[in-house]
C-alpha positions as a Markdown table, in Angstrom:
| # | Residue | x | y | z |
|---|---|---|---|---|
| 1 | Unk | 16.2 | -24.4 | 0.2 |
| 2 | Unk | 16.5 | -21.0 | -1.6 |
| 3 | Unk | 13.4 | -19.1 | -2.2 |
| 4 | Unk | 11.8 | -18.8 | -5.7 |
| 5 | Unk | 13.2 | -15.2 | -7.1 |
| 6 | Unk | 10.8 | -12.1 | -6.4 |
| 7 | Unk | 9.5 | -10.0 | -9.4 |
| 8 | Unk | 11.6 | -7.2 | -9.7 |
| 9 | Unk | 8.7 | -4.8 | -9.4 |
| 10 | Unk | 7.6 | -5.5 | -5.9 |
| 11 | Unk | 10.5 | -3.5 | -4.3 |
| 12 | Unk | 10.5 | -0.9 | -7.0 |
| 13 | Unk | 6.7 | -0.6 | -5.3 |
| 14 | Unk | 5.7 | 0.0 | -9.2 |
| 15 | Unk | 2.1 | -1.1 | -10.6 |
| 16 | Unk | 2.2 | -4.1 | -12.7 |
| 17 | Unk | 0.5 | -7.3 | -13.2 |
| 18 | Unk | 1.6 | -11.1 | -12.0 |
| 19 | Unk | 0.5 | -13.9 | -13.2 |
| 20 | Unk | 0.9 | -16.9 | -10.7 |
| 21 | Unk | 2.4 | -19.5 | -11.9 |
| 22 | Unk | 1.2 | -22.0 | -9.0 |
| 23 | Unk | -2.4 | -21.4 | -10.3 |
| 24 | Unk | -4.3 | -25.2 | -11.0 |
| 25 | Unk | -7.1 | -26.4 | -12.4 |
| 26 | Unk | -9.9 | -25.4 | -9.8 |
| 27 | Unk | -11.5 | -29.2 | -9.6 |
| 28 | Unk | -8.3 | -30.8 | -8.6 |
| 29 | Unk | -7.4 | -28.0 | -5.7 |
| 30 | Unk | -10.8 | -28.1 | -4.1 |
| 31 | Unk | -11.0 | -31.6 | -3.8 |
| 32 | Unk | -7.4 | -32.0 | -1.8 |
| 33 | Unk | -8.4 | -29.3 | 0.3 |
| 34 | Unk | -10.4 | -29.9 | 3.9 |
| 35 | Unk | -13.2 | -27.6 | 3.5 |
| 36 | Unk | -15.9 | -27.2 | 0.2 |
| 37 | Unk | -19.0 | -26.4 | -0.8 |
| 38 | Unk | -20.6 | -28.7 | 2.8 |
| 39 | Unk | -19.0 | -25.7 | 4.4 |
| 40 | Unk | -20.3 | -22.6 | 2.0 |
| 41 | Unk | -23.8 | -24.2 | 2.5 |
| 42 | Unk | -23.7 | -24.0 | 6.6 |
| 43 | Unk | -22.4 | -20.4 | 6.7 |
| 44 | Unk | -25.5 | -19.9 | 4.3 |
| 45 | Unk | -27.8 | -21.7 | 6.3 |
| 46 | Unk | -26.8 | -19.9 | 9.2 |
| 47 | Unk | -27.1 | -16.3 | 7.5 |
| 48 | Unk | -30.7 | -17.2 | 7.0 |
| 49 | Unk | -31.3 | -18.2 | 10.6 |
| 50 | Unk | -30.2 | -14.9 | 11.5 |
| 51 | Unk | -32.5 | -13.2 | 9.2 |
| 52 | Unk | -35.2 | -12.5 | 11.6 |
| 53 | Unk | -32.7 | -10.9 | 14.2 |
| 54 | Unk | -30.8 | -8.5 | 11.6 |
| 55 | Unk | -34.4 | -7.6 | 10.7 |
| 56 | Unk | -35.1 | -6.0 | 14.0 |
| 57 | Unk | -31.4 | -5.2 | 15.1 |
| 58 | Unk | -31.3 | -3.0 | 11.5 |
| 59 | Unk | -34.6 | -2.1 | 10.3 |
| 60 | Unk | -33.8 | 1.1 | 8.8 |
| 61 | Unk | -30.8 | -0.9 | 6.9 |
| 62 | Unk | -31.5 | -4.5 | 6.0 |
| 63 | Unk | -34.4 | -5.9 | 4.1 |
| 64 | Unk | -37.8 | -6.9 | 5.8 |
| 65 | Unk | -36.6 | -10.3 | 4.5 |
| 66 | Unk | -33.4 | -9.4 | 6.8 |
| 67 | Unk | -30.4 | -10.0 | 4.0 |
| 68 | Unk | -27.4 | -8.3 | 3.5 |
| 69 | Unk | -26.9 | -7.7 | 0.2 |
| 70 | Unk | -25.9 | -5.2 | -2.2 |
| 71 | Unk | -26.6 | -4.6 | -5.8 |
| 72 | Unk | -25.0 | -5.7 | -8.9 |
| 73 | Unk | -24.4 | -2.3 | -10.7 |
| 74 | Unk | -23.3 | -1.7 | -14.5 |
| 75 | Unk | -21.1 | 0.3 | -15.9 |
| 76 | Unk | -19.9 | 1.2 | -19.6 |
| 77 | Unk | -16.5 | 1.2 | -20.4 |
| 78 | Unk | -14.1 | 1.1 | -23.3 |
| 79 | Unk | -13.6 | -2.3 | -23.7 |
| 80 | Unk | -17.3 | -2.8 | -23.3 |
| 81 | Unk | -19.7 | -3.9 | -20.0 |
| 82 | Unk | -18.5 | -3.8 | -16.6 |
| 83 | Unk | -20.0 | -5.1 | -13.8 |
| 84 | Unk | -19.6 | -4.0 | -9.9 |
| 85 | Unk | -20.7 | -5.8 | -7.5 |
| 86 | Unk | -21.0 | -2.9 | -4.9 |
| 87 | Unk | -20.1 | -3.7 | -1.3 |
| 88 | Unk | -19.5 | -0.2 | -0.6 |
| 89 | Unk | -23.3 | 0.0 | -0.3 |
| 90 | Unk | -23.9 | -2.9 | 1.8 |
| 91 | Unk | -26.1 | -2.7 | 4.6 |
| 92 | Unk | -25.1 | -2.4 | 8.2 |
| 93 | Unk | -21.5 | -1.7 | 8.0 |
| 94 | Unk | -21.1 | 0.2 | 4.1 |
| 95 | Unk | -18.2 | -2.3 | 3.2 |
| 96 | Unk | -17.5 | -5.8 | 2.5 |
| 97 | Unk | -16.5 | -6.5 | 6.3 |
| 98 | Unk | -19.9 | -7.4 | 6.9 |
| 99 | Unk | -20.0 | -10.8 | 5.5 |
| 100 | Unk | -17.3 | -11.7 | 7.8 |
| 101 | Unk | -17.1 | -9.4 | 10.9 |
| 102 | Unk | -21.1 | -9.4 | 11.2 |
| 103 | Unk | -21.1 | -13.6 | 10.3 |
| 104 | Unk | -18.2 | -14.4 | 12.9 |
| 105 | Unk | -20.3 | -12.3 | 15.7 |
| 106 | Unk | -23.6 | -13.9 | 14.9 |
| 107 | Unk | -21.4 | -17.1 | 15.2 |
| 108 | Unk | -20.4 | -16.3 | 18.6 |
| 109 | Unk | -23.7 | -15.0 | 20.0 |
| 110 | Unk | -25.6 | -18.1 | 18.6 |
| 111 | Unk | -22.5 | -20.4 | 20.6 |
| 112 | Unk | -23.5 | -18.4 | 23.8 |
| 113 | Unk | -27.0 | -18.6 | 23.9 |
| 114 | Unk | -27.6 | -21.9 | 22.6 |
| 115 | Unk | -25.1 | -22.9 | 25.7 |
| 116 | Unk | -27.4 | -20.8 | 28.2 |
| 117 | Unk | -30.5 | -22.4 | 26.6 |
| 118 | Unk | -32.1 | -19.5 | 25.3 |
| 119 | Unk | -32.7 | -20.7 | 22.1 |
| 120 | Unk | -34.8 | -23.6 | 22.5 |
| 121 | Unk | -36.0 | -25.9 | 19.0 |
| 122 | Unk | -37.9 | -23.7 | 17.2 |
| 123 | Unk | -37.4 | -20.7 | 18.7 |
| 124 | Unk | -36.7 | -17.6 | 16.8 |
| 125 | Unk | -33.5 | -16.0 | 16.4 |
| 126 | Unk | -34.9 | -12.4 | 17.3 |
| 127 | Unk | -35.2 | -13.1 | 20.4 |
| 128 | Unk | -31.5 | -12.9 | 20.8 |
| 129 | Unk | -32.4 | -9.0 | 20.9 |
| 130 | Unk | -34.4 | -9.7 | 24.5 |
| 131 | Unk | -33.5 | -8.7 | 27.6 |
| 132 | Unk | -32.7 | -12.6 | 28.5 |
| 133 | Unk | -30.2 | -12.3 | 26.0 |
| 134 | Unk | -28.8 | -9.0 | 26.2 |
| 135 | Unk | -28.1 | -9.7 | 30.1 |
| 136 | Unk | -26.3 | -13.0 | 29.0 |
| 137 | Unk | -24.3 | -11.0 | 26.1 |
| 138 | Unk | -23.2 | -8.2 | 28.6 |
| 139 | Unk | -20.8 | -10.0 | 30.2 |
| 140 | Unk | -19.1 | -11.1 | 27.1 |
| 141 | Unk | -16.1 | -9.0 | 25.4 |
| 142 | Unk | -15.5 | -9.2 | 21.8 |
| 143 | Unk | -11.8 | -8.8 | 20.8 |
| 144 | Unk | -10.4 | -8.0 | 17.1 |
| 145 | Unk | -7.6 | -6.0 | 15.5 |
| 146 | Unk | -8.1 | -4.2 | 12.5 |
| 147 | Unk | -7.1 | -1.1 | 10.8 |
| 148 | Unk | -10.8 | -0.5 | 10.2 |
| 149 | Unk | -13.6 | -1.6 | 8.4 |
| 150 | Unk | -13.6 | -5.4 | 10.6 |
| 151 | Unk | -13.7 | -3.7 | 14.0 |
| 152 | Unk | -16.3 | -1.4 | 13.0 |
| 153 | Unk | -18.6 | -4.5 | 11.3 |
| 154 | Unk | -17.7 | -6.9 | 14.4 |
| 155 | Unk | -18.4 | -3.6 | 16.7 |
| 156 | Unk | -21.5 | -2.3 | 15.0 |
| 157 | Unk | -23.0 | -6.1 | 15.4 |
| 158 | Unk | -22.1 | -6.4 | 18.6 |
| 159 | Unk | -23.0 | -3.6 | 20.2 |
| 160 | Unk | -26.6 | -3.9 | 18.8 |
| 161 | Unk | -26.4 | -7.4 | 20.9 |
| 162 | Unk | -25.6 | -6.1 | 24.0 |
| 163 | Unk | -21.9 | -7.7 | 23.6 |
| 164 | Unk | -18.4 | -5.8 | 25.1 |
| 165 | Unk | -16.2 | -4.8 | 22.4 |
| 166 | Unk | -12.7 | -3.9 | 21.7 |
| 167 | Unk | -11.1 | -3.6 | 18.8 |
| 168 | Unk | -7.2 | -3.3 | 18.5 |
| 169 | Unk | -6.5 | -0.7 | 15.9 |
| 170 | Unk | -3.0 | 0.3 | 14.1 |
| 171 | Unk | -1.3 | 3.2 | 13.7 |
| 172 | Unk | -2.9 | 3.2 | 9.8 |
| 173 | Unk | -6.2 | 3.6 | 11.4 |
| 174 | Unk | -8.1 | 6.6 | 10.2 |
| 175 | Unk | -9.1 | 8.8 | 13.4 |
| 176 | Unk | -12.8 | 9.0 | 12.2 |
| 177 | Unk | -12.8 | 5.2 | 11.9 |
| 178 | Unk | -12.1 | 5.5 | 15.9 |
| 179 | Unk | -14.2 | 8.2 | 16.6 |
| 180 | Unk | -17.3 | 6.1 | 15.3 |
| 181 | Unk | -16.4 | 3.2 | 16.8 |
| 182 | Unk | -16.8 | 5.3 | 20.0 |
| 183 | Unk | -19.7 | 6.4 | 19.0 |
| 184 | Unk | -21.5 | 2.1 | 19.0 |
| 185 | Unk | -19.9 | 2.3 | 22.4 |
| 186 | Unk | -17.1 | 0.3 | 22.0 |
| 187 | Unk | -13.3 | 0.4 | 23.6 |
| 188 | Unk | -11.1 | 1.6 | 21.6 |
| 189 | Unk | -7.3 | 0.5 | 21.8 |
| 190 | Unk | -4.3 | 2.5 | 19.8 |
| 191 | Unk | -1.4 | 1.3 | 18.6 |
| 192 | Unk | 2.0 | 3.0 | 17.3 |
| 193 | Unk | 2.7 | -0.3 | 15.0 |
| 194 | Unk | 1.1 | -1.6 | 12.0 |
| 195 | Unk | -2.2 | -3.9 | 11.9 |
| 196 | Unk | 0.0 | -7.1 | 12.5 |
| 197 | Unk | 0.9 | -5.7 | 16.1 |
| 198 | Unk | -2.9 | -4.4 | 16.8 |
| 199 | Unk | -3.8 | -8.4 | 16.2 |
| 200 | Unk | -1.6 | -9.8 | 18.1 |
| 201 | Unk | -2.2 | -7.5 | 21.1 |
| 202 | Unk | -6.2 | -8.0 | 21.0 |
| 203 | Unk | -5.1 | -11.6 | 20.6 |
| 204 | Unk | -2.8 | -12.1 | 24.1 |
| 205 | Unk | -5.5 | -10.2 | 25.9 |
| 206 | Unk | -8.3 | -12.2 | 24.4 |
| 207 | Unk | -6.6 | -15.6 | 25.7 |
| 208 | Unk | -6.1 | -14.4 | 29.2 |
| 209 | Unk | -9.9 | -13.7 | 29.6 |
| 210 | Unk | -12.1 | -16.5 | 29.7 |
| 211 | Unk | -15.0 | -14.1 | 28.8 |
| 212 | Unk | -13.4 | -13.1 | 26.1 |
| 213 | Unk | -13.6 | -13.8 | 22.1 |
| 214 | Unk | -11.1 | -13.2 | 19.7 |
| 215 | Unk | -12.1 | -12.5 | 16.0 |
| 216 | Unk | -9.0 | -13.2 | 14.2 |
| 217 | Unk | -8.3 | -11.5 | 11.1 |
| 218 | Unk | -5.7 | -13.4 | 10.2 |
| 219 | Unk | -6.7 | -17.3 | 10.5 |
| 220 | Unk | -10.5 | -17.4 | 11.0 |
| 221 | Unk | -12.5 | -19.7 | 9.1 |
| 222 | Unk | -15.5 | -18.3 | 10.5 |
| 223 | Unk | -14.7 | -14.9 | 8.6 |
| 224 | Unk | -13.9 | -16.9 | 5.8 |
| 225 | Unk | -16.8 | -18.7 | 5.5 |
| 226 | Unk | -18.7 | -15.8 | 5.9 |
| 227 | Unk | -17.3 | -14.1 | 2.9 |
| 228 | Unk | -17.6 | -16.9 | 0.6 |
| 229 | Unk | -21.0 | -17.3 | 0.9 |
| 230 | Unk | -21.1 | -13.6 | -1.0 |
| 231 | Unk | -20.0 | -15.7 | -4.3 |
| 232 | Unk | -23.9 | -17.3 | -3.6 |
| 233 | Unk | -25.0 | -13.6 | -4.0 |
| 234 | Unk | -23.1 | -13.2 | -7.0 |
| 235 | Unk | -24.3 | -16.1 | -8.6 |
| 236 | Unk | -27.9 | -14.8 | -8.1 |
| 237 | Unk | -27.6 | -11.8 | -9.4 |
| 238 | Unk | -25.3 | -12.7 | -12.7 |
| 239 | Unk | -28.2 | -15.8 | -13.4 |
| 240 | Unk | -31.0 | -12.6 | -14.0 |
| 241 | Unk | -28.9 | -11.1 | -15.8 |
| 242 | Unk | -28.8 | -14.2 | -18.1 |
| 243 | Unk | -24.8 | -14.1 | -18.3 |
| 244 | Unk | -23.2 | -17.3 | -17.9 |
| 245 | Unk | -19.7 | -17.5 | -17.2 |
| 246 | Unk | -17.6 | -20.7 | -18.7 |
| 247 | Unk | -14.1 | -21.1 | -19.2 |
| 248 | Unk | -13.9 | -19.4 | -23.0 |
| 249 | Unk | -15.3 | -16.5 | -21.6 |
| 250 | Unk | -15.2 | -16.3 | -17.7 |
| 251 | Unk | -15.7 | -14.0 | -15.3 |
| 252 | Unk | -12.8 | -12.1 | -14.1 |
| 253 | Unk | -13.1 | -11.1 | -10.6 |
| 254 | Unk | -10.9 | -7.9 | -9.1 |
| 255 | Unk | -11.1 | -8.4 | -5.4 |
| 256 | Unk | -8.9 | -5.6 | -3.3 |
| 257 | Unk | -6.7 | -7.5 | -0.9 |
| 258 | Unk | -5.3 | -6.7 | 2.6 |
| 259 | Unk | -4.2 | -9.5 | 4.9 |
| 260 | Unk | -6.5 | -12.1 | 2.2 |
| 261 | Unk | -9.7 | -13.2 | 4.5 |
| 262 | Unk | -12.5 | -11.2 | 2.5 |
| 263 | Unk | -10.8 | -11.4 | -1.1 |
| 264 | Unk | -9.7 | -15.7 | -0.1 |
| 265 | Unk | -12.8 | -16.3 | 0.8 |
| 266 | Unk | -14.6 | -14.7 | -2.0 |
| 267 | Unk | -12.4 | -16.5 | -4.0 |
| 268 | Unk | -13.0 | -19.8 | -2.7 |
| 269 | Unk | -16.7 | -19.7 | -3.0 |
| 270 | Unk | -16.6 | -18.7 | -6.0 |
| 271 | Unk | -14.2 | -21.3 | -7.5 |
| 272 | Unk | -16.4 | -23.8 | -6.0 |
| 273 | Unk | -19.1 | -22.1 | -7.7 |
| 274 | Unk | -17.7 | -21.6 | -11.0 |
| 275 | Unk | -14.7 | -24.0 | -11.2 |
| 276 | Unk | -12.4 | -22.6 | -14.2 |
| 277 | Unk | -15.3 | -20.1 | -15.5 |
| 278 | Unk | -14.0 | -17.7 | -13.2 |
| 279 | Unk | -10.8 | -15.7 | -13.0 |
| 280 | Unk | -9.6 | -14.4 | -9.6 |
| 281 | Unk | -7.0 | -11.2 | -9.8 |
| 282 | Unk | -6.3 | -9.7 | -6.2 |
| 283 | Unk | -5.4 | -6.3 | -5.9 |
| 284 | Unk | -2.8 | -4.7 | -3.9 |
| 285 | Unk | -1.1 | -0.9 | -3.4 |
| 286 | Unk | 2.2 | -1.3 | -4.6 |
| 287 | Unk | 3.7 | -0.1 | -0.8 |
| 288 | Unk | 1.9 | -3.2 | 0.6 |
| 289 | Unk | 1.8 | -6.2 | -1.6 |
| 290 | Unk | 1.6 | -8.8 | 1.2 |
| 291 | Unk | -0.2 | -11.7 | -0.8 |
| 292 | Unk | 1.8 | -11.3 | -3.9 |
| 293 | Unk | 4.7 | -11.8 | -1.8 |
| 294 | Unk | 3.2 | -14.8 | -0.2 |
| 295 | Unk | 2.1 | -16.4 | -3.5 |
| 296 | Unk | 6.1 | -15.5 | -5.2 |
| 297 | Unk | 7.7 | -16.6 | -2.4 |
| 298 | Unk | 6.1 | -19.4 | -0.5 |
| 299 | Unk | 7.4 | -17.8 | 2.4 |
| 300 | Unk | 4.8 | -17.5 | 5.7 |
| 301 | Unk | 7.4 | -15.5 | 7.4 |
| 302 | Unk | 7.8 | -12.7 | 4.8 |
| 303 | Unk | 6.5 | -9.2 | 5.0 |
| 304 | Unk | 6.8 | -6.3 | 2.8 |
| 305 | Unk | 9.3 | -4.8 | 4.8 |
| 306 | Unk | 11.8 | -7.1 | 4.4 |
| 307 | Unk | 11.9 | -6.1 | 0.8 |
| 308 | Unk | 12.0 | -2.3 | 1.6 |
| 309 | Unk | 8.7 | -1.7 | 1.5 |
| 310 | Unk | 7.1 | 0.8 | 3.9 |
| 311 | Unk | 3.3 | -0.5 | 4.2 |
| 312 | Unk | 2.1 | 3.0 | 3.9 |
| 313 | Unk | -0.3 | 3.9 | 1.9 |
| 314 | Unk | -3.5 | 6.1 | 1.5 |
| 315 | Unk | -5.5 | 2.4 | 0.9 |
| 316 | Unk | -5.8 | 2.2 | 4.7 |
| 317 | Unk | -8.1 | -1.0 | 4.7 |
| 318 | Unk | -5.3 | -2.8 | 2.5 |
| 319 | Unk | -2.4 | -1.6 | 4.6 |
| 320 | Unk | -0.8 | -5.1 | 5.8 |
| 321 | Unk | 2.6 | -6.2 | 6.3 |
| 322 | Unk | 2.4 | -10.3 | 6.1 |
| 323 | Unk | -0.6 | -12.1 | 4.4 |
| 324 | Unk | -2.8 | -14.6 | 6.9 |
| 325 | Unk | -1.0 | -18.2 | 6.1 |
| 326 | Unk | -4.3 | -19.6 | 6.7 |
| 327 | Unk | -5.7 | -18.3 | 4.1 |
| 328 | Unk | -2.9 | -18.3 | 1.5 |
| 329 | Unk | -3.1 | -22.3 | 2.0 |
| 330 | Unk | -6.2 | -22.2 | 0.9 |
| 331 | Unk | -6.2 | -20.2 | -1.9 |
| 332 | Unk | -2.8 | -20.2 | -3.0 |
| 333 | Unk | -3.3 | -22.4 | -6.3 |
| 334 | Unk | -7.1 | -20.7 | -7.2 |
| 335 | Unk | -5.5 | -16.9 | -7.6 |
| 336 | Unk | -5.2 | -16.3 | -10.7 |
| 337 | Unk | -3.3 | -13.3 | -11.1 |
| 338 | Unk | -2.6 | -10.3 | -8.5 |
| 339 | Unk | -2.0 | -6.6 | -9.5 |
| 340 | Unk | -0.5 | -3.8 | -7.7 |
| 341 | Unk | -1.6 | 0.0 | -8.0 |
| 342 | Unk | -0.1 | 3.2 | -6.9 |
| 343 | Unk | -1.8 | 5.4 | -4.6 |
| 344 | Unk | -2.4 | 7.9 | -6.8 |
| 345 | Unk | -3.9 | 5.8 | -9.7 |
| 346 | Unk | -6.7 | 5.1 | -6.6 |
| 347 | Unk | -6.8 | 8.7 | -5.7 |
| 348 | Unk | -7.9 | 9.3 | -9.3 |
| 349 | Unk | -10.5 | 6.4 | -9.8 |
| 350 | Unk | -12.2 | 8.2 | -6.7 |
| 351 | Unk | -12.5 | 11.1 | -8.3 |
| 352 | Unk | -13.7 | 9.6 | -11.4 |
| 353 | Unk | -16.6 | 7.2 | -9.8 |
| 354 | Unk | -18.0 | 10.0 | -8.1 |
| 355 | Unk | -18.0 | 12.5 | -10.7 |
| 356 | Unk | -18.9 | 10.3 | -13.8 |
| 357 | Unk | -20.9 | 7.3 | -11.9 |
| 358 | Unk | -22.1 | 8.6 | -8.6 |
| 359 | Unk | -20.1 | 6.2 | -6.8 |
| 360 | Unk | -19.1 | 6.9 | -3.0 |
| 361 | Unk | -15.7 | 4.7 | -2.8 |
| 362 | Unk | -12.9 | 5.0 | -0.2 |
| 363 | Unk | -9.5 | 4.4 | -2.1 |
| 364 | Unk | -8.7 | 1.1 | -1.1 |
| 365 | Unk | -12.4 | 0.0 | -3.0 |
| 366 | Unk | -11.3 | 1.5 | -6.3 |
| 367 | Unk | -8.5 | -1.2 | -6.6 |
| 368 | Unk | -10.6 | -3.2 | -9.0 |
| 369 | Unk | -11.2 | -0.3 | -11.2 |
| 370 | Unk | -7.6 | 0.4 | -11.6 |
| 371 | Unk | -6.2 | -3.3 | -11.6 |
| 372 | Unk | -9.3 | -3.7 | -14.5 |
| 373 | Unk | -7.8 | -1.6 | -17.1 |
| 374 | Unk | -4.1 | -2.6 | -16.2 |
| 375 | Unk | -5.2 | -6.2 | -17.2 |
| 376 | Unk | -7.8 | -5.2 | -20.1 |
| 377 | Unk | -4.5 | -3.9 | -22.0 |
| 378 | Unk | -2.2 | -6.4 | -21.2 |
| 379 | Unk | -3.8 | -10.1 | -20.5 |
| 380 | Unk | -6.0 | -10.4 | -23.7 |
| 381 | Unk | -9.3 | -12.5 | -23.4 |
| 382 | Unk | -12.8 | -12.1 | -23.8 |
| 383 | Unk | -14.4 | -12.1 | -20.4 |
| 384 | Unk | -17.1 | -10.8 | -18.1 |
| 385 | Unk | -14.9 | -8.7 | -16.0 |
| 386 | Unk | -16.6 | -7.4 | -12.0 |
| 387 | Unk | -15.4 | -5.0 | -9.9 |
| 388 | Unk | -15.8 | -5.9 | -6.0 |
| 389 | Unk | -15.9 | -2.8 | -4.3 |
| 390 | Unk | -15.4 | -3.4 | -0.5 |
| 391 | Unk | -16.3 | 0.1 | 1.3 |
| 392 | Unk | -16.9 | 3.6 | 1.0 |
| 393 | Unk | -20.7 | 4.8 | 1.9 |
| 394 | Unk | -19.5 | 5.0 | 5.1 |
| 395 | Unk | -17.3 | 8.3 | 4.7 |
| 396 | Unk | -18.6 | 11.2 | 6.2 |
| 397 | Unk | -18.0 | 14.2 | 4.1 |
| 398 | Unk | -15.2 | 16.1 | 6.1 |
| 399 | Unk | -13.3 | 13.1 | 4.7 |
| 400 | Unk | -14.9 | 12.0 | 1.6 |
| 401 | Unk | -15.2 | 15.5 | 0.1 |
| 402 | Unk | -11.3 | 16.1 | 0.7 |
| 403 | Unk | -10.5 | 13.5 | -1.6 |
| 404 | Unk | -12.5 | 15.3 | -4.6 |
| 405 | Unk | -10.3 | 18.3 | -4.3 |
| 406 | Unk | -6.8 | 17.8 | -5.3 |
């Protein structure tokens, strides 16, 4: 069976928008799928459980009330209000891989302890920062690949446990993303290929290595969970401000995208949240627009380069070659639209958030910004358009500040 035909624009690696024409109505998707709103409520419940111990792993960072959160921030625009909901700011880890790579290690340190007895009914989840538990945690190694921003939220976590870490990075992998990984204490592993080789390579080892865990990037429900509890957050925050989204006017939701855990399972929450009141628009850099490609094509096995794309780009944290299957099944028909963005359009929204908001972004977290006025001009309708930024208070200056100058 031949494939569906490509847009034309994804090999000339030129920005555009794409609307997916295997979009349906929300209702009908969620129910035929395996996983819903039973499943958003435990990752909650477990978040909350947790409280108590990101309290006193973080204090300087999260809440007394121990919740990672960030703000729901407002900007004025030319088309009128535009919210951003700011993950760059988000405690612990300064980007949006801390509802996933913090949730999956919380997961994993709950399954060990509870099978050591250490956390008897009633007990408190602190205590998982004892000695007891530290000792127990010590002689457990967590694995991931990343190019980034999940091995330093899985690494941050699990060093303040007591946990082994080593995280898989790819040849896009900034050096002081390394460096600080270092820093927490944590092996770090280079690779000359891309992110999809750093995966698999943490993944082989993982498997030999019974005291081993693997996060995986690319097919974890775990992660996913984890991020679509965030649409909760959301919710919360758009309820005080009185704004109710419906399907006449809904939100519109630019969510950057690399392999598709964070963005799919911010989407999925909040489709079960919102139903049809809410538009989801991924965003890719037009070098590496793996989830458009999955979504056009059907095709598990694809990758940008077999469409003469080179998966560079200066959106390291978006830099994959193949989008997670796993996650494209679940989301495939609740995307509504995905836009791609040159490097130098996010180069320049840098630039601007800083200078004219104040905002500290990396360039793969001004995809939304972009992809926002792209879509403003071109898919006419009244909505209540957010920005997810997904990283960027982390930078230090010697490479935040280079960014400014050019």
């Amino acid at each position: 069976m031949s494939r569906p035909a490509l847009p034309p624009q994804l090999a000339r690696a030129v920005s555009f928008l794409w609307h997916n024409p295997a979009l349906q109505p929300a209702a009908a998707t969620l129910h035929a799928l395996p996983y819903g709103n039973a499943d958003i409520a435990a990752a909650i419940a477990r978040w909350q459980r947790f409280a108590p111990l990101l309290a006193r792993c973080f204090p300087d960072s999260v809440a007394a009330d121990g919740r990672i959160d960030s703000p729901l921030l407002q900007q004025h625009v030319q088309d009128g209000e535009l919210l951003i909901k700011a993950d760059h700011a988000l405690p612990v880890t300064a980007c949006i891989k801390a509802r996933g790579g913090v949730y999956e290690v919380l997961c994993q340190a709950e399954t060990l302890a509870q099978a050591a007895g250490l956390l008897p009914p009633g007990s408190s989840y602190a205590e998982l920062a004892g000695d007891a538990a530290r000792a127990l945690f010590a002689r457990h190694t967590i694995l991931v690949g990343s190019t980034g921003n999940l091995g330093y939220s899985v690494g941050v976590m699990a060093r303040a446990l007591g946990l082994q870490v080593e995280v898989h990075m790819s040849s896009d992998a900034k050096a002081w993303k390394k460096d600080r990984l270092r820093t927490l204490g944590a092996r770090v592993v280079e690779h000359a290929g891309d992110y999809a080789a750093a995966v698999a390579s943490a993944r082989q080892l993982a498997a030999a290595d019974p005291q081993a865990y693997f996060i995986d990037d690319e097919s974890s429900l775990l992660l996913f969970f984890g991020y679509a509890a965030a649409a909760h957050d959301l919710k919360a925050q758009l309820d005080a401000t009185g704004q109710l989204p419906t399907p006449a006017r809904p939100l519109r939701v630019y969510l950057p995208c690399g392999v598709g855990g964070a963005p799919g399972g911010v989407a999925f929450g909040l489709k079960c949240l919102f139903g049809d009141a809410v538009q989801i628009v991924f965003v890719e850099p037009v070098a590496s627009p793996c989830f458009l490609l999955r979504l056009a094509s059907g095709d598990d096995r694809l990758s940008v380069y077999d469409i003469g794309l080179d998966n560079r780009t200066l959106a390291d944290g978006l830099a994959v070659p193949r989008a997670s299957a796993t996650v494209a099944g679940m989301v495939q028909h609740l995307v509504d639209a995905v836009v791609t963005v040159s490097d130098d359009s996010l180069l320049a929204e840098v630039r601007h958030q800083w200078q004219q908001h104040g905002l500290r972004l990396e360039p793969s977290a001004t995809a939304g910004f972009v992809a926002h006025r792209l879509a403003a001009s071109e898919w006419s309708q009244e909505v209540i358009p957010v920005v997810w930024t997904t990283g960027g208070n982390g930078l230090p200056d010697e490479v935040f500040l280079p960014l400014l100058a050019g």
